[in-house]
C-alpha positions in Angstrom: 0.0 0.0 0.0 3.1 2.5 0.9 4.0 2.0 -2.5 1.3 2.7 -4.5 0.9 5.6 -2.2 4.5 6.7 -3.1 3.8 6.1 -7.1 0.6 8.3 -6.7 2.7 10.8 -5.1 5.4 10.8 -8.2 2.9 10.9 -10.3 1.0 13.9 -9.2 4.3 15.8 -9.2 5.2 14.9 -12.5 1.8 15.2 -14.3 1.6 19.2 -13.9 5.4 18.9 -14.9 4.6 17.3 -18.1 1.6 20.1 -19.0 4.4 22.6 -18.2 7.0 21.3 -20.6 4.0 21.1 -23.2 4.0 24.7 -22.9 7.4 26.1 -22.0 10.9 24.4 -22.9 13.1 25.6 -19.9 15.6 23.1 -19.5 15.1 22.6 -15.8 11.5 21.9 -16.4 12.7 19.0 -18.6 15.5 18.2 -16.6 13.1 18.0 -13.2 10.4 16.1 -15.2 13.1 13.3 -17.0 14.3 13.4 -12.8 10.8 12.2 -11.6 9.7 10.0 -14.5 13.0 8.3 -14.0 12.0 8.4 -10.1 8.7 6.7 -10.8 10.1 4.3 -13.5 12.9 2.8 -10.2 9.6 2.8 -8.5 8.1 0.6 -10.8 10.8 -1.8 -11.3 11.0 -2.6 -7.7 7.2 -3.2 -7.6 6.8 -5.2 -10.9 10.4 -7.3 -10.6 10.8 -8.0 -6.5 13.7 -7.7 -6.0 15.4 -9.0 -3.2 18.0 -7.1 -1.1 21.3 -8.2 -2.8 19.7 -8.1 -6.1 18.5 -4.4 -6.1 22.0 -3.0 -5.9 23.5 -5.2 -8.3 20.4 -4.3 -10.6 20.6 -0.6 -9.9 24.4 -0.6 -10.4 24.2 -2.4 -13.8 20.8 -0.2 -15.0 21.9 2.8 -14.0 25.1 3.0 -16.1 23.2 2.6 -19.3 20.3 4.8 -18.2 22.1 8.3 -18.5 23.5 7.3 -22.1 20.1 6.2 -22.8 18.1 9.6 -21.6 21.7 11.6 -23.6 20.5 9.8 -26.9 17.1 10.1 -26.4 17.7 13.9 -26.1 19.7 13.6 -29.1 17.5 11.9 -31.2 14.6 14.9 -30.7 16.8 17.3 -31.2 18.1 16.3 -34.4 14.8 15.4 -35.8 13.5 19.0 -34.6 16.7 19.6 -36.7 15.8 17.9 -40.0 12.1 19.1 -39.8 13.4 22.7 -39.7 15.8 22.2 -42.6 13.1 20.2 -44.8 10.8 23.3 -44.1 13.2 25.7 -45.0 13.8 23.9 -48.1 17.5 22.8 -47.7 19.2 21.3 -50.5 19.5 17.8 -50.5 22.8 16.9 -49.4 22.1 18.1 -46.3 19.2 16.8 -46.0 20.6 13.5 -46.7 23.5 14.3 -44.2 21.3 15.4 -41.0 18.8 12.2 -41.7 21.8 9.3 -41.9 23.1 11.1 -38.5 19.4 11.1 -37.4 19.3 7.8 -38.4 22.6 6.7 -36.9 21.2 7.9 -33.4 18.6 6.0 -33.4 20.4 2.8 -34.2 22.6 4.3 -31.1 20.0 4.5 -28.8 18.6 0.5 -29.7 22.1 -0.6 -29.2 22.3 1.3 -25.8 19.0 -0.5 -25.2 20.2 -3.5 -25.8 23.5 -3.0 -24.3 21.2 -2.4 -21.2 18.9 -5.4 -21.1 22.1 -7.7 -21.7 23.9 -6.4 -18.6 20.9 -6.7 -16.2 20.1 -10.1 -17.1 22.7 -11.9 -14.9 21.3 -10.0 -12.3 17.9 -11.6 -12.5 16.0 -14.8 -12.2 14.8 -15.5 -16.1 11.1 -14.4 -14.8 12.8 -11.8 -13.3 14.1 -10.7 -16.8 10.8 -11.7 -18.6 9.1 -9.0 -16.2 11.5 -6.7 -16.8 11.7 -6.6 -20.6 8.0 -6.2 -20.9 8.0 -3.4 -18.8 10.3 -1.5 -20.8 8.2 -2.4 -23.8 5.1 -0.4 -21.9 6.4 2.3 -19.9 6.0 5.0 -22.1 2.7 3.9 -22.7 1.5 3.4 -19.0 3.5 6.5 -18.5 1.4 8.4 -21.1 -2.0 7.0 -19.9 -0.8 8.2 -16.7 -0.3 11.8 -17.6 -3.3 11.9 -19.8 -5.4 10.5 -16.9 -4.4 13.0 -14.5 -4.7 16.0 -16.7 -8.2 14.9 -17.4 -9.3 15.0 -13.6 -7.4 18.4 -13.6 -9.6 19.5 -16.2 -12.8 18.3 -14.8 -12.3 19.6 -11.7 
């Protein structure tokens, strides 16, 4: 119960965070928000994989020296693409256009590997349902993450 009292806590905090960086793109709004949905993913993982004592500091150890690399590319990828749509607006030639979407491109393939990089380096550290859990979790979080958001905006609204 203490956790899902926690979660609801992280994600009321980050909810209004998220309208914010809708409207305004300060860096430290988008620094404090990747903070606290990072927050409420380590949340998450401990709820949905169980870990045992020994296991959640070998886990945390291994995760969280891919994670930073992983949010870096991430913020790489956007800002390129918001890149390449401003040069295909403004009509640049096609070279470039060519030359910002192969590096585009080559961050994405980047950010997979880092992903993958990840999942490989926690597996030893769990039990193979463990890992199961885990690898599905990552498949939905940006989706449970988004129904979140939307969810709490809504009652925002309505009240």
């Amino acid at each position: 119960m203490k956790t899902i009292s926690v979660i609801t806590l992280l994600i009321c905090l980050a909810s209004p965070m998220v309208a914010q960086h809708w409207m305004d793109d300060g860096d430290s709004d988008k620094d404090r928000m990747r903070e606290k949905v990072e927050d409420l993913r380590k949340m998450k993982l401990l709820e949905v994989l169980d870990l045992k004592d020994d296991q959640v500091e070998k886990f945390f150890a291994v995760y969280n020296k891919h994670t930073k690399r992983i949010l870096d590319l991430r913020e790489k990828v956007l800002d390129d693409a918001k890149e390449l749509q401003s040069m295909i607006q403004k009509g640049a030639p096609d070279a470039d256009l060519v030359s910002a979407t192969a590096s585009l491109r080559n961050t994405i393939k980047e950010l997979g590997q880092e992903f993958d990089a990840r999942f490989e380096s926690v597996k030893p550290t769990l039990k193979l349902n463990q890992f199961a859990k885990y690898v599905v979790f990552e498949a939905r979080f940006q989706d449970e993450l988004q129904k979140m958001v939307m969810k709490r905006l809504r009652k925002q609204r309505d009240d």
